[in-house]
N, C-alpha and C positions, 0 to 999 in steps of 0.2 A: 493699399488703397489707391496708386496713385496720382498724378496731379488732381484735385479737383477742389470746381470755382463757384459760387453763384454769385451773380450782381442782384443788390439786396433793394436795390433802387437807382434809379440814374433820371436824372435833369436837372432843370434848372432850380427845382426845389427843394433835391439834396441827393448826394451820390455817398452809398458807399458798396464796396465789395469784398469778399471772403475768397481766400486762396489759400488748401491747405492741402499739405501732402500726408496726413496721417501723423505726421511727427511734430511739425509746426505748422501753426491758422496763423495770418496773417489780414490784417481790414486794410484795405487799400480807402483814405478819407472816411471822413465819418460827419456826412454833411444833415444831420438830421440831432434833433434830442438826444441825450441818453435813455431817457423811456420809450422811443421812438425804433432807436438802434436795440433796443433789447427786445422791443416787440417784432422788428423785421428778422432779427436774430434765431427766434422761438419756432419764426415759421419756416426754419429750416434747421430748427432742433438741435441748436447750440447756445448759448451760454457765452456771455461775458469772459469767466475765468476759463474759458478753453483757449480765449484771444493770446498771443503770443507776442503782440505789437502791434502797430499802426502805421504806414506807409501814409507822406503824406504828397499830393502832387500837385498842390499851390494851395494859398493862403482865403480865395475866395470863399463866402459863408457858407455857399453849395457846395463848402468840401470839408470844413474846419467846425462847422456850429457845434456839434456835441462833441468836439477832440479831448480839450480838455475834462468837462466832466466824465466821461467816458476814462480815459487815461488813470483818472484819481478813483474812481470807482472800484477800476479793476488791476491797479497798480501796475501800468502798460507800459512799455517803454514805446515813444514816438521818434519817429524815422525822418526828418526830411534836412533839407539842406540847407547853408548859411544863411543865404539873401531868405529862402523860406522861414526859417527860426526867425530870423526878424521881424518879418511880417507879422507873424504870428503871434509874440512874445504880449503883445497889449490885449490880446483877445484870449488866448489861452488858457489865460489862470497859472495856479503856485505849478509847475511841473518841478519835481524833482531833479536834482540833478544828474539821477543815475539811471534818471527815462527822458532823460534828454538827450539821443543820440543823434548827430552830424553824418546822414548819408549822402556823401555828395554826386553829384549829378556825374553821369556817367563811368559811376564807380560797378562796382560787384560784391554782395553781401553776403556771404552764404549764413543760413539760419538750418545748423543741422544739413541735411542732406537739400533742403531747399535753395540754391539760389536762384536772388533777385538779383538786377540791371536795374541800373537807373539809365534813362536817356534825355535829352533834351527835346522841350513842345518849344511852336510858336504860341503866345497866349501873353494875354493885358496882365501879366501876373509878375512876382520880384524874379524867382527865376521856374518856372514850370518846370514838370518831368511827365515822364509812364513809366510804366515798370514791365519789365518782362520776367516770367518766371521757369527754370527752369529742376525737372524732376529725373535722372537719367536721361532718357533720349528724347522727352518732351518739352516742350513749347509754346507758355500762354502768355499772349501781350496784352496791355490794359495801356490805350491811348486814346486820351479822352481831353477835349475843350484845347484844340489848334487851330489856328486860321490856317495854315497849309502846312503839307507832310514835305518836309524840308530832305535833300537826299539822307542825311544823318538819320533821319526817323525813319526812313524806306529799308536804311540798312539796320536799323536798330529792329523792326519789328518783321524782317523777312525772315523765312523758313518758320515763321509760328506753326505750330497744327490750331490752334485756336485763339482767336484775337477780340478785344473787344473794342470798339472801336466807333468815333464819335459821328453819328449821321444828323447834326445838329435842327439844320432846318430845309424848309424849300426855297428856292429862291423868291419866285414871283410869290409866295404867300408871305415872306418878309415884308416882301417893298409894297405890298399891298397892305399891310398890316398897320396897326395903331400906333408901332411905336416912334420916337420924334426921330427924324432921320440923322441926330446925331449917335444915337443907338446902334440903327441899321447901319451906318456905314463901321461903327465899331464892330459888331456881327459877322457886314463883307468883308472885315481887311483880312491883313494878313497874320493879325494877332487877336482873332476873334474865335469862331465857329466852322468847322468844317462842314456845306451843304453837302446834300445828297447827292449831286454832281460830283461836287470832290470827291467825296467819298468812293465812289464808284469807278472814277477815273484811277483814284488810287488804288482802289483793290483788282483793276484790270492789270497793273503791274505786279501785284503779289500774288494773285493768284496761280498757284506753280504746283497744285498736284500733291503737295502736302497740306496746305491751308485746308481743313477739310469745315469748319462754320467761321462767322464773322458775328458778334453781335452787334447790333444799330444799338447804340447809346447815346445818352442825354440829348436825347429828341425838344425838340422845344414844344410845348403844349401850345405855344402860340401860333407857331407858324410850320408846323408839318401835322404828319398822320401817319403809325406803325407801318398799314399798307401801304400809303403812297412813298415810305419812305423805301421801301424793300424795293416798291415797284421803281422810283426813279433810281435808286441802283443799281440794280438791273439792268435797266432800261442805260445808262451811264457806260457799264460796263461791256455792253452786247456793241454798243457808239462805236466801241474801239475793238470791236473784234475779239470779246472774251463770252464764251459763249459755256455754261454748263449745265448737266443735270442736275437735277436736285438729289440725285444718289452720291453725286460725286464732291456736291460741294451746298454748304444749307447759308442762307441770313436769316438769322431771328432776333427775336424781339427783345428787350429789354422794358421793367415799367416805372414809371414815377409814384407807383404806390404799395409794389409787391417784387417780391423776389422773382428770378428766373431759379427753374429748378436747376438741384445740383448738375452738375455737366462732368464727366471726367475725361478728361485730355488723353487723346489718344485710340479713345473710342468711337467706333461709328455714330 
C-alpha cells in the first residue's frame, strides 16, 4: 500500500488526520465530535476500529474535542507528551492506563514497520509537536499551528516527499479583521499562526527536488481564502527566487468541512 494520508479536516474548528501504511492507521488529533470523526472517517471508508491510536499535537479544543470519547469508543491508545497529558487530563475523561501512552517530544516510535518523530512547534500551547512519518524510503510531515519554523523544525521536516503544513492566515486580512487586537498580536507573534508569507518563505528553503506537494492547512475562515492562500505562497516563494512547475512540484488545498482525498506518498 504504501505510505498513505488524508487530512480529514483542518482549522480552526477542528483538525484531524489519517496516516496509514497498510499495517498501522494512525489519527494525528481528533479535534471535532465522535459522530463527527466517524462521519469524516466513512467518507473515506474507514472505520473507528481500524484506528491503531491517536497522535496528539497539543491540548488546544481544535485538536483534543472528540480525543477522549473517540479513545473509549474504540479502545485506542493515545500518544502525546508529559506537559501535553497534563493539559489534557481535566478535559480527556476516564483514559485507561494501558492507553495512556508518554511519547515524548523528539523521540522516535516505530508502530510496526511505520515510524513516527516527534519534533518541537512554536505555539501558545504546554509543549506543541508535528510528527513526521516515515514508510522505507518515504516521507510525510504534518506541521500545523507555529508562529515561526525555528531551524529545529527546518531540519525536522527537510527531505519530506510530502508535507502538510500550516498557511494560517493573510496578513493585512488579520489586521483588517474584527478581531480585538489582543488576538491579532497573539496570531502575529512568534507563538501563534504561520501566514502565508511564512509559509512561502519557508517552503523556498525546502523546496529541494524531492518535496514533490505541500498541503495549506488550518487556513483561518476568517482571514484568508484557499486561492489567495496558494496565490500568496507562491507569490512568497517566487520573492526569494524559488520558482517551479506545477509538474514538478503541487500546493493544494485542505478543508474545514471535508477530507482531502487519499494521497500516497511517493507518488506523482
Amino acid at each position: 500500500m504504501g505510505l498513505r494520508f488524508t487530512v480529514l479536516s483542518s482549522g480552526s474548528t477542528g483538525n484531524a488526520t489519517i496516516v496509514t501504511n497498510g499495517e498501522t492507521t494512525l489519527m494525528i488529533d481528533a479535534g471535532f465530535s465522535a459522530k463527527r470523526i466517524d462521519e469524516l472517517l466513512l467518507e473515506r471508508e474507514v472505520t473507528g476500529h481500524e484506528l491503531n491510536g491517536i497522535l496528539v499535537t497539543h491540548e488546544h479544543s481544535d485538536h483534543v474535542k472528540g480525543l477522549g470519547p473517540v479513545a473509549r469508543k474504540y479502545n485506542l491508545p493515545i500518544y502525546a507528551n508529559e506537559k501535553t497529558w497534563r493539559a489534557i487530563d481535566n478535559s480527556v475523561g476516564n483514559i485507561s492506563a494501558e492507553n495512556r501512552r508518554v511519547f515524548g517530544t523528539g523521540e522516535a516510535h516505530d508502530f510496526g514497520s511505520l515510524r513516527v518523530e516527534s519534533f518541537a512547534i512554536s505555539h501558545d500551547a504546554a509543549e506543541p509537536v508535528g510528527y513526521s512519518f516515515y514508510d522505507e524510503k518515504y516521507k510525510l510531515s504534518v506541521c500545523t499551528d507555529l508562529g515561526y519554523a525555528s531551524d529545529k523544525v527546518k531540519l525536522a521536516i527537510a527531505d519530506s516527499d510530502v508535507l502538510v503544513l500550516e498557511a494560517n492566515h493573510d496578513i493585512e486580512m488579520l489586521r483588517m479583521g474584527r478581531y480585538p487586537w489582543n488576538i491579532k498580536r497573539r496570531i502575529l507573534g512568534d507563538m501563534g499562526h504561520l501566514s502565508n508569507e511564512a509559509t512561502g518563505e519557508l517552503m523556498s528553503e525546502l523546496l529541494n527536488g524531492r518535496l514533490k506537494r505541500t498541503y495549506l492547512a488550518h487556513l483561518s475562515r476568517e482571514h484568508n481564502i484557499p486561492d489567495l492562500a496558494k496565490m500568496s505562497v507562491r507569490g512568497s516563494m517566487e520573492d526569494r527566487g524559488c520558482f517551479f512547475r506545477d509538474s514538478e512540484f503541487e500546493l493544494r488545498d485542505t478543508f474545514y468541512d471535508r477530507p482531502t482525498p487519499w494521497d500516497t506518498v511517493g507518488e506523482p
